[in-house]
PDB file of N, CA, C and O in Angstrom:
ATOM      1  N   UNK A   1       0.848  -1.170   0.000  1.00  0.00           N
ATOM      2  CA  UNK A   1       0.000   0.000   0.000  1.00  0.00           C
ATOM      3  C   UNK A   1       0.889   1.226   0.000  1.00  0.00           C
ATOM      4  O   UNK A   1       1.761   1.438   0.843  1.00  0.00           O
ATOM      5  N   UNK A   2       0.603   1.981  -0.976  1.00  0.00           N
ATOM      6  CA  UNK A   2       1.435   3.358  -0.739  1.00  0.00           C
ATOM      7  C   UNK A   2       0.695   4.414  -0.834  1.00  0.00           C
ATOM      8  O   UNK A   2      -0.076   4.409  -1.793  1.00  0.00           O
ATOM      9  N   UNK A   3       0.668   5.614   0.068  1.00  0.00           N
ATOM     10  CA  UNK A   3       0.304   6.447   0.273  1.00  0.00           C
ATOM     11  C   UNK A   3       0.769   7.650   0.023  1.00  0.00           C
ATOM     12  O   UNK A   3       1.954   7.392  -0.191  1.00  0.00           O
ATOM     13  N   UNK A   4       0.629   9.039  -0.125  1.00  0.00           N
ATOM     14  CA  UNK A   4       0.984  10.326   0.394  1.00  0.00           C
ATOM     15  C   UNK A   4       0.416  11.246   1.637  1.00  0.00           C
ATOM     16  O   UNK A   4      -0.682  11.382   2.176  1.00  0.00           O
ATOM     17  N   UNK A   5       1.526  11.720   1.786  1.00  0.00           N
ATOM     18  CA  UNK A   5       0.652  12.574   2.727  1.00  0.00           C
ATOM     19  C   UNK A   5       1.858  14.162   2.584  1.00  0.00           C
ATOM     20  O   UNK A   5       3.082  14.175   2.711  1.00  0.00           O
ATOM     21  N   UNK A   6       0.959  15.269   2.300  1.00  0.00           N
ATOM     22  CA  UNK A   6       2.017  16.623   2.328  1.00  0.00           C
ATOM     23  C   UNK A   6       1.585  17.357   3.887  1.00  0.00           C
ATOM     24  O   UNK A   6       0.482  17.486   4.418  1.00  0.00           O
ATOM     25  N   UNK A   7       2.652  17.670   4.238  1.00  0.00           N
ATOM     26  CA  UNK A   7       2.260  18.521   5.341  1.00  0.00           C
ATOM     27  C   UNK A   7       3.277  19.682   5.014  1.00  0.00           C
ATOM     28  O   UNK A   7       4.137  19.482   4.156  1.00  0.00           O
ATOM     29  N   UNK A   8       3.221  20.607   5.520  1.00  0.00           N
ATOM     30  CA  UNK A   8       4.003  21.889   5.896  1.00  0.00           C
ATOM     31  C   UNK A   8       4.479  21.581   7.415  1.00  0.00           C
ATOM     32  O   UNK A   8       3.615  21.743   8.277  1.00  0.00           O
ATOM     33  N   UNK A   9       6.235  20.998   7.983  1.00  0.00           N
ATOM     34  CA  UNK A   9       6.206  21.292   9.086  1.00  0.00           C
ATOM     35  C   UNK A   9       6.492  22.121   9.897  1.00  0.00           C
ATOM     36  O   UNK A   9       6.131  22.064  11.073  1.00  0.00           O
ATOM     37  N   UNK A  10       7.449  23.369   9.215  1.00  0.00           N
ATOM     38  CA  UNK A  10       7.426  24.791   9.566  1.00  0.00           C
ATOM     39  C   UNK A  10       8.498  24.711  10.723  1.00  0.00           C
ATOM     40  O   UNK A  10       8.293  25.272  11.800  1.00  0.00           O
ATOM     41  N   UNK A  11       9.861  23.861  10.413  1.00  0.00           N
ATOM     42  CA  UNK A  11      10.931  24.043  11.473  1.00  0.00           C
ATOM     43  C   UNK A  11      11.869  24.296  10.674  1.00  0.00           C
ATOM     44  O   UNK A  11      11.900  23.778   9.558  1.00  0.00           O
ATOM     45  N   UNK A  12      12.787  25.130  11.101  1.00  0.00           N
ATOM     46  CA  UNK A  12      14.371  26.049  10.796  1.00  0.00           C
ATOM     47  C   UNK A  12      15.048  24.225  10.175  1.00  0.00           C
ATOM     48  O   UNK A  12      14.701  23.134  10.627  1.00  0.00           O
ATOM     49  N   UNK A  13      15.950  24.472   9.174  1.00  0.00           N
ATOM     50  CA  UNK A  13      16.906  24.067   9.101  1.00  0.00           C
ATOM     51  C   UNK A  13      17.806  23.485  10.316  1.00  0.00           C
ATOM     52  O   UNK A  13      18.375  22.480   9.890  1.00  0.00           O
ATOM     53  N   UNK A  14      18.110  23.703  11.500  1.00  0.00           N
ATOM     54  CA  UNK A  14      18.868  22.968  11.793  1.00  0.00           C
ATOM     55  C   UNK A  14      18.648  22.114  13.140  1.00  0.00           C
ATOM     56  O   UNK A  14      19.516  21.744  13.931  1.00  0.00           O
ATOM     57  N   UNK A  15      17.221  21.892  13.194  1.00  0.00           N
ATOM     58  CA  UNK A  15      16.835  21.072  14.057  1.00  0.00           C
ATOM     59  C   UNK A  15      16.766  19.616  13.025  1.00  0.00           C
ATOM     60  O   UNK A  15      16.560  19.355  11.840  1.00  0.00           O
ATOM     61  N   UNK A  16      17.055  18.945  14.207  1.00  0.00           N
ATOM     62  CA  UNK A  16      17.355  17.032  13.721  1.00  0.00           C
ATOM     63  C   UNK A  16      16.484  16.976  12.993  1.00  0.00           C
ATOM     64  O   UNK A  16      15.491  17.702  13.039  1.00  0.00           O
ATOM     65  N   UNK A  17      16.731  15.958  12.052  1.00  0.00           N
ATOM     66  CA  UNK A  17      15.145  15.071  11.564  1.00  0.00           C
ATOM     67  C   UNK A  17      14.343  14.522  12.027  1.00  0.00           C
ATOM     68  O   UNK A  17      13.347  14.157  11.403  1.00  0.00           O
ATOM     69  N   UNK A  18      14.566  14.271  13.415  1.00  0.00           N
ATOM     70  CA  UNK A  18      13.969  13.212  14.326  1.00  0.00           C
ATOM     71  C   UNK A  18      13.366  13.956  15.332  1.00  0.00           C
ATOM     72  O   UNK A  18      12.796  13.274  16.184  1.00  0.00           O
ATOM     73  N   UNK A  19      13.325  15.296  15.491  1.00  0.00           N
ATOM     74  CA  UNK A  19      12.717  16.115  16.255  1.00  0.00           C
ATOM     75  C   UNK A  19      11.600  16.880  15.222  1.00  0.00           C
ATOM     76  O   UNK A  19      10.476  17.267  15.540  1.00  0.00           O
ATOM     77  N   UNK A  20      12.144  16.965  14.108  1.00  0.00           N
ATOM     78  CA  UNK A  20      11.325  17.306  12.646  1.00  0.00           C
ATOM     79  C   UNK A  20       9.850  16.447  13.049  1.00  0.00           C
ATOM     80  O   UNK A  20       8.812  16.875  13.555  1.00  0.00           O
ATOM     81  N   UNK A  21      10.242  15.025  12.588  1.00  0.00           N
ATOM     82  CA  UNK A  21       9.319  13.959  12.485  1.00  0.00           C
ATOM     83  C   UNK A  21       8.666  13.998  13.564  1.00  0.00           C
ATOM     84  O   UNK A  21       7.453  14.206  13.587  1.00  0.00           O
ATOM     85  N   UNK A  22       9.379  13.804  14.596  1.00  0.00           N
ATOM     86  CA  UNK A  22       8.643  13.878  16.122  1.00  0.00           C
ATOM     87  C   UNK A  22       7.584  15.084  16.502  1.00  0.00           C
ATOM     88  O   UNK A  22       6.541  14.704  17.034  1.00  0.00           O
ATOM     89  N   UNK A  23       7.702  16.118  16.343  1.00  0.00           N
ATOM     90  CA  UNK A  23       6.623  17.037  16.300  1.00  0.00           C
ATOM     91  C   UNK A  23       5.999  17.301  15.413  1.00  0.00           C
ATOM     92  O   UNK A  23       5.419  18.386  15.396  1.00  0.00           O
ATOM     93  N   UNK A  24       5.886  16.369  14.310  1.00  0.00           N
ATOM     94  CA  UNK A  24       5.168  16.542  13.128  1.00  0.00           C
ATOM     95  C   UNK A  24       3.423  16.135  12.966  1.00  0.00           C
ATOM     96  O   UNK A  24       2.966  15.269  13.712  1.00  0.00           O
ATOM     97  N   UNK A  25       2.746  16.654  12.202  1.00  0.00           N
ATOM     98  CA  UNK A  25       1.552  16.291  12.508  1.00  0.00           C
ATOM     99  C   UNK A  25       1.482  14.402  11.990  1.00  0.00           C
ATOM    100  O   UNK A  25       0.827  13.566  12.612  1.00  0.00           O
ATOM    101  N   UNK A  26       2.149  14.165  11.003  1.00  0.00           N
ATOM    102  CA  UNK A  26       2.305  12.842  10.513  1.00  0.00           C
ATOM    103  C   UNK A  26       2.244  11.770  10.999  1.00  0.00           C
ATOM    104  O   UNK A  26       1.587  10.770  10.711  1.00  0.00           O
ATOM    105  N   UNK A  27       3.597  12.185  12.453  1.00  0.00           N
ATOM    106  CA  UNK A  27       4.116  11.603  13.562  1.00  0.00           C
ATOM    107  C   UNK A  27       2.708  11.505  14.509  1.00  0.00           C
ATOM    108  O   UNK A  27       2.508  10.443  15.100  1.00  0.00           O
ATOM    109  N   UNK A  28       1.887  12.442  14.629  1.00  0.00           N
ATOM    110  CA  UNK A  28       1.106  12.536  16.052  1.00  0.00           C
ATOM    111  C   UNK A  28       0.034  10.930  15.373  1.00  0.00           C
ATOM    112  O   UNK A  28       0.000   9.717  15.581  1.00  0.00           O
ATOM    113  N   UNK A  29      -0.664  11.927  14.527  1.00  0.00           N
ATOM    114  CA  UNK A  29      -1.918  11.048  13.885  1.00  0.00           C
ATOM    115  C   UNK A  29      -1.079   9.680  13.704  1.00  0.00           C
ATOM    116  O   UNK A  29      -1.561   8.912  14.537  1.00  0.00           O
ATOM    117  N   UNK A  30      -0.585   9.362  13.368  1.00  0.00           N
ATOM    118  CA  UNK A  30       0.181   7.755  13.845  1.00  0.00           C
ATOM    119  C   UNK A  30       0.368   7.474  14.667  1.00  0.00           C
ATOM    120  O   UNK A  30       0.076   6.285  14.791  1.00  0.00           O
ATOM    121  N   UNK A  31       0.982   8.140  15.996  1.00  0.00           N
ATOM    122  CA  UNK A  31       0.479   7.822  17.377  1.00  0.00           C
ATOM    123  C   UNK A  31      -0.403   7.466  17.973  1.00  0.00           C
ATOM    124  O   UNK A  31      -0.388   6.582  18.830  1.00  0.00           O
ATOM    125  N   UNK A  32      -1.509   8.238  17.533  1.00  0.00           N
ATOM    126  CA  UNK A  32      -2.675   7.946  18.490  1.00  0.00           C
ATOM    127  C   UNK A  32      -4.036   7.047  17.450  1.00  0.00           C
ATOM    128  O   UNK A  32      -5.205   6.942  17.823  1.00  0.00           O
ATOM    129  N   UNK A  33      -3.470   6.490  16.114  1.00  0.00           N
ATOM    130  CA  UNK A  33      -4.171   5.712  15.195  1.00  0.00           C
ATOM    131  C   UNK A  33      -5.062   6.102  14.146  1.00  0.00           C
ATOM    132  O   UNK A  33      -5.882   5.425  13.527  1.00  0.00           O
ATOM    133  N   UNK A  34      -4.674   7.653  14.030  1.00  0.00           N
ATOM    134  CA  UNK A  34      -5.703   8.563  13.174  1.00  0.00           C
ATOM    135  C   UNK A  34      -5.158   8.134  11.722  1.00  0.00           C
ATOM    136  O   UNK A  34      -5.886   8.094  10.730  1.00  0.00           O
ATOM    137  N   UNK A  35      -3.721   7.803  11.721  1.00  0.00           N
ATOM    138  CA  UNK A  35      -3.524   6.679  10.419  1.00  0.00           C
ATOM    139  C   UNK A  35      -2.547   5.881  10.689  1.00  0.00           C
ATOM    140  O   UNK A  35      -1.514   5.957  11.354  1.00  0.00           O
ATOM    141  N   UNK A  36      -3.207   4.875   9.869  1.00  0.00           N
ATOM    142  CA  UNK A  36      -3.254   3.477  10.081  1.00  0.00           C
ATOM    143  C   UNK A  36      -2.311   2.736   9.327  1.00  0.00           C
ATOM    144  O   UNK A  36      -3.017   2.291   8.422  1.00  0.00           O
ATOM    145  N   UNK A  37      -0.724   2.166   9.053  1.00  0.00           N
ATOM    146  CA  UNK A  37       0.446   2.236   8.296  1.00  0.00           C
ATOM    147  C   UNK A  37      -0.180   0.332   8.170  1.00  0.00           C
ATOM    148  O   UNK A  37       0.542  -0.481   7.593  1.00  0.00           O
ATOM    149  N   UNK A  38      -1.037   0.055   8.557  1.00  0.00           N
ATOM    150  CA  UNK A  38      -1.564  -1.341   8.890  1.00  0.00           C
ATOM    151  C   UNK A  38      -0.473  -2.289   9.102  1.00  0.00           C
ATOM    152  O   UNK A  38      -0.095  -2.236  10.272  1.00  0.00           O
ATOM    153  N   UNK A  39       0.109  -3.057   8.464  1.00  0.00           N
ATOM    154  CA  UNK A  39       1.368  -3.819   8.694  1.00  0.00           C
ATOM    155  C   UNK A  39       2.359  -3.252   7.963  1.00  0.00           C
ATOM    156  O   UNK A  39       3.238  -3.973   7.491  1.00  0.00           O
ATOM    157  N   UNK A  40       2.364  -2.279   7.822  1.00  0.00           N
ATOM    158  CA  UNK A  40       3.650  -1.948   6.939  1.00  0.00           C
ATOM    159  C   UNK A  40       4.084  -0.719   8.271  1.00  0.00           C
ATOM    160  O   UNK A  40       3.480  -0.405   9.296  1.00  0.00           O
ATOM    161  N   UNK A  41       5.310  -0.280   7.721  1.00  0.00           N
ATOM    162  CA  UNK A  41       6.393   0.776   8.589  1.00  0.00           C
ATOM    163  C   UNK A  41       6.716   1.838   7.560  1.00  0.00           C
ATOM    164  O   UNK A  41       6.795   1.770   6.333  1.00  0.00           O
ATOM    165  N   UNK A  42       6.919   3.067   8.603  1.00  0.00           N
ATOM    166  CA  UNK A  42       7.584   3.912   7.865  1.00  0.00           C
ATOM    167  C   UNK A  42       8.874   3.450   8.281  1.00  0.00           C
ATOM    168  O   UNK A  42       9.024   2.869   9.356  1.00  0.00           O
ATOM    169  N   UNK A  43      10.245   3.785   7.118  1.00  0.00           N
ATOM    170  CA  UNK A  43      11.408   2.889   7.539  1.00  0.00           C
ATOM    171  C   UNK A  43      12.436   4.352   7.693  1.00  0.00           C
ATOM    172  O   UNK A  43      12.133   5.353   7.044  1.00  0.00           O
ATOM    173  N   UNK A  44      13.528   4.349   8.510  1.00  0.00           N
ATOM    174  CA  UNK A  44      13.971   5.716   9.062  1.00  0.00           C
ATOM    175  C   UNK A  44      15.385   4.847   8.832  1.00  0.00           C
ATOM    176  O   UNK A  44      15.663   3.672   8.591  1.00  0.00           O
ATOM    177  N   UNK A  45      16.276   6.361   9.088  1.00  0.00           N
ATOM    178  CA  UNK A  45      18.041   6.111   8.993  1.00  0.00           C
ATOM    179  C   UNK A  45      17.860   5.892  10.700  1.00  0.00           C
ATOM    180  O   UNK A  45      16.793   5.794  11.306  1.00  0.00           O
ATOM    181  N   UNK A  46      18.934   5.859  11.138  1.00  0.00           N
ATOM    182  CA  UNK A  46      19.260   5.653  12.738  1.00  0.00           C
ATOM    183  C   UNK A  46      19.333   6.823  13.285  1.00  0.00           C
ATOM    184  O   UNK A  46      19.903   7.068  14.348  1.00  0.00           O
ATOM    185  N   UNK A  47      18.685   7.700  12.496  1.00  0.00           N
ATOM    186  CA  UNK A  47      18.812   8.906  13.796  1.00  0.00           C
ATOM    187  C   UNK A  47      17.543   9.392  14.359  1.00  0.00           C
ATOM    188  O   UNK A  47      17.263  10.301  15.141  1.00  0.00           O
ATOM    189  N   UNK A  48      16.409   7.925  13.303  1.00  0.00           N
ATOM    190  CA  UNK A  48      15.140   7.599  14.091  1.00  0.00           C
ATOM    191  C   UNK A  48      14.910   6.460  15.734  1.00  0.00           C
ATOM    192  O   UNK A  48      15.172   5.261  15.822  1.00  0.00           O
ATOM    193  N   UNK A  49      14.487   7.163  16.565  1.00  0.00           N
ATOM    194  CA  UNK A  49      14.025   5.757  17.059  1.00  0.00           C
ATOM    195  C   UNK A  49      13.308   5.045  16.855  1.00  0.00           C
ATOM    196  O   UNK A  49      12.534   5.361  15.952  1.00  0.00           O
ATOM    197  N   UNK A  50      13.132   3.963  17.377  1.00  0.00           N
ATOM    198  CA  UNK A  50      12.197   2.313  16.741  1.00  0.00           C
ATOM    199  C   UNK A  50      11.403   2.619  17.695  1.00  0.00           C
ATOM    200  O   UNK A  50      11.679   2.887  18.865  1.00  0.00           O
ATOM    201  N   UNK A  51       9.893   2.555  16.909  1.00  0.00           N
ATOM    202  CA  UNK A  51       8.594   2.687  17.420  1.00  0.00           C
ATOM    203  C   UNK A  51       7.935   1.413  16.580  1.00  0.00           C
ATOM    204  O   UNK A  51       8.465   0.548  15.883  1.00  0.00           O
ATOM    205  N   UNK A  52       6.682   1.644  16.910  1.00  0.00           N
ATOM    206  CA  UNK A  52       5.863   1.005  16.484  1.00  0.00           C
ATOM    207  C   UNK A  52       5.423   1.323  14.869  1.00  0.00           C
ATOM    208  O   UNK A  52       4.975   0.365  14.238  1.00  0.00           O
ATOM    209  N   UNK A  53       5.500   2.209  14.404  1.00  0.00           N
ATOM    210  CA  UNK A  53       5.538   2.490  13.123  1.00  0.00           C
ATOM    211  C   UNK A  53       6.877   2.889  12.609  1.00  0.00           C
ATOM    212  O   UNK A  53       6.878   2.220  11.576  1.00  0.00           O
ATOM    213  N   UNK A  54       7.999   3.506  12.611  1.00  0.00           N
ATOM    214  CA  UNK A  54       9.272   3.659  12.549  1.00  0.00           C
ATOM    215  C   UNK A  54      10.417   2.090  12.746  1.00  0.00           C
ATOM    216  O   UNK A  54      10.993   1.772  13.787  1.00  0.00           O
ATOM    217  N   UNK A  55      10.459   1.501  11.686  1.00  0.00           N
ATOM    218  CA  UNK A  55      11.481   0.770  11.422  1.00  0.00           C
ATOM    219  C   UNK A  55      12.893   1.135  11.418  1.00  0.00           C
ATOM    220  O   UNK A  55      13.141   2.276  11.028  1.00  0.00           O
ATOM    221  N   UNK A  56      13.813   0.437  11.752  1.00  0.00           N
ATOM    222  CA  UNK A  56      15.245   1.317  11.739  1.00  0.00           C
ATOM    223  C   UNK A  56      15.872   0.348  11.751  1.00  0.00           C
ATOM    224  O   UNK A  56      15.410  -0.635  12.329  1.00  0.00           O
ATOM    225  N   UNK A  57      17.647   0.261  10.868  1.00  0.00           N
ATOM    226  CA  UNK A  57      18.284  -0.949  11.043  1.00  0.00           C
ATOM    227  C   UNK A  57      19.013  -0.701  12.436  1.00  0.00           C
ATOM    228  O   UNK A  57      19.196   0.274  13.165  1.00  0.00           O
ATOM    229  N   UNK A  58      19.351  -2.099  12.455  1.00  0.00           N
ATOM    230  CA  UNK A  58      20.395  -2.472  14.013  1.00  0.00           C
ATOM    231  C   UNK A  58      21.474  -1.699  13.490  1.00  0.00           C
ATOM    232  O   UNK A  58      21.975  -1.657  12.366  1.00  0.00           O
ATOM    233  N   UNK A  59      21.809  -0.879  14.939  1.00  0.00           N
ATOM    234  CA  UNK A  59      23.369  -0.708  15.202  1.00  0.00           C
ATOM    235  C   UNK A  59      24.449  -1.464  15.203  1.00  0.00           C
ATOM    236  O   UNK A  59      24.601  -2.432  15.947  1.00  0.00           O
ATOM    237  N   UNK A  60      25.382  -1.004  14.244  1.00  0.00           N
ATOM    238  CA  UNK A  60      26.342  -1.829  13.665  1.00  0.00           C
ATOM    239  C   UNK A  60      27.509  -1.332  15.225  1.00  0.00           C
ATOM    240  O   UNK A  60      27.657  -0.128  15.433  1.00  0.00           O
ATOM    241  N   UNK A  61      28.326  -2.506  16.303  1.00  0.00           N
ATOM    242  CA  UNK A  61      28.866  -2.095  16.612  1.00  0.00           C
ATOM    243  C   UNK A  61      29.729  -3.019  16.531  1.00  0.00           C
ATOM    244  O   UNK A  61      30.267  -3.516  17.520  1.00  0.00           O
ATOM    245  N   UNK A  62      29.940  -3.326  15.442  1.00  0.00           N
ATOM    246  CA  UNK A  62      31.000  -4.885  15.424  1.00  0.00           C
ATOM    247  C   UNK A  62      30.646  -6.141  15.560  1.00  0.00           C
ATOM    248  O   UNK A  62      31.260  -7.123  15.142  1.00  0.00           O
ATOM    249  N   UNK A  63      29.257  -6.106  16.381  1.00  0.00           N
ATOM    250  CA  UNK A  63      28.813  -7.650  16.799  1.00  0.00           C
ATOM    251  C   UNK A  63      27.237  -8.320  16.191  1.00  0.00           C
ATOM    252  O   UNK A  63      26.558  -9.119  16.835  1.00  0.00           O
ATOM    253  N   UNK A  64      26.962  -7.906  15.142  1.00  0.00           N
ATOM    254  CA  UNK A  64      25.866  -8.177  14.676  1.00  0.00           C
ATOM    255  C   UNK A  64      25.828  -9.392  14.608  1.00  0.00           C
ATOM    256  O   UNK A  64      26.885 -10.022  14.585  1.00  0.00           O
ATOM    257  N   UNK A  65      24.602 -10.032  14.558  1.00  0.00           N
ATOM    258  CA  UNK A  65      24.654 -11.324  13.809  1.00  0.00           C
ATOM    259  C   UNK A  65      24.552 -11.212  12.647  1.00  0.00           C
ATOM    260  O   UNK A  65      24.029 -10.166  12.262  1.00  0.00           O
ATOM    261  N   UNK A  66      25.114 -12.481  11.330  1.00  0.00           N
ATOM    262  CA  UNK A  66      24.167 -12.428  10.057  1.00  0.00           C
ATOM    263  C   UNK A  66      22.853 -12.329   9.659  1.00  0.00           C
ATOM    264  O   UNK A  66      22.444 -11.923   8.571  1.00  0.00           O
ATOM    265  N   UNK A  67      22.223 -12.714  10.585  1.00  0.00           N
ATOM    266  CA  UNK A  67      20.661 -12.032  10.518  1.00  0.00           C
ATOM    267  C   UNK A  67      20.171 -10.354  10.603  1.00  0.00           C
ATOM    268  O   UNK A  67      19.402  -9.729   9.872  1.00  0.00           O
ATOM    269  N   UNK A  68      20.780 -10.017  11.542  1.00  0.00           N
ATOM    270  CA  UNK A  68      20.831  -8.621  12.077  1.00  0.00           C
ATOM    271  C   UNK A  68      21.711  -7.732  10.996  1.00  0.00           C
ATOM    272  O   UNK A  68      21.647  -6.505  11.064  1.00  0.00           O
ATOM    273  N   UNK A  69      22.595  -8.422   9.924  1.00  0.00           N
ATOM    274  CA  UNK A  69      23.663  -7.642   9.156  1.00  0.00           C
ATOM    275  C   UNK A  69      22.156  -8.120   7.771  1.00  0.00           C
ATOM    276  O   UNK A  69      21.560  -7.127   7.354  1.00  0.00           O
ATOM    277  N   UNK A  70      21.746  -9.304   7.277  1.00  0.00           N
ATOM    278  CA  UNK A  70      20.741  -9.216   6.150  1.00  0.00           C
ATOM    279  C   UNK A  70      19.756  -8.013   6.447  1.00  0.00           C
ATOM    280  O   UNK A  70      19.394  -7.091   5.716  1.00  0.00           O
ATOM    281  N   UNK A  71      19.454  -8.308   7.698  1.00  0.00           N
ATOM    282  CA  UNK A  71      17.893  -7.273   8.229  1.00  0.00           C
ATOM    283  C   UNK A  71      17.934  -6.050   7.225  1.00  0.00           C
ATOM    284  O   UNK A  71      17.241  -5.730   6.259  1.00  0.00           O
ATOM    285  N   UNK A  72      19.254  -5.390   7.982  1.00  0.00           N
ATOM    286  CA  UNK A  72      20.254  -4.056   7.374  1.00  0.00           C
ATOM    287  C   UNK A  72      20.170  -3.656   5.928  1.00  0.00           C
ATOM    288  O   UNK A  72      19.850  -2.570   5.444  1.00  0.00           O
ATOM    289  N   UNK A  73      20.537  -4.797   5.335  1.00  0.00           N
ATOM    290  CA  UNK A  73      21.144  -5.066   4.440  1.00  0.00           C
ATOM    291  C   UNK A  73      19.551  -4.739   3.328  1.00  0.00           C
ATOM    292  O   UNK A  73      19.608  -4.889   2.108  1.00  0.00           O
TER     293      UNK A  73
END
């Protein structure tokens, strides 16, 4: 299923992306189920945290497993 959605989020340049997203209206209404990503994820770099809709790969710190390095991958 693919969707759009445009919002205006109306923050300066040099706040994170993840504070972007996080106060975003996108972010809220997915919080509280106003939309519905059903089994699918929005998928983020790592400078998202892992939620319930926000997918993110494992931190690489040398010790992954091969499962955890395909996941990534």
């Amino acid at each position: 299923v693919t969707f759009t959605l445009c919002y205006s989020l109306g923050e300066v340049g040099s706040v994170h992306d993840s504070t972007v997203f996080r106060r975003s209206v996108l972010h809220q209404r997915m919080e509280t189920g106003d939309i519905d990503v059903g089994n699918g994820h929005l998928i983020g770099d790592l400078a998202y945290p892992l939620s319930t809709t926000v997918m993110v790969a494992y931190r690489n710190s040398g010790n992954l497993t091969r499962k955890q390095e395909r996941f990534n991958a």
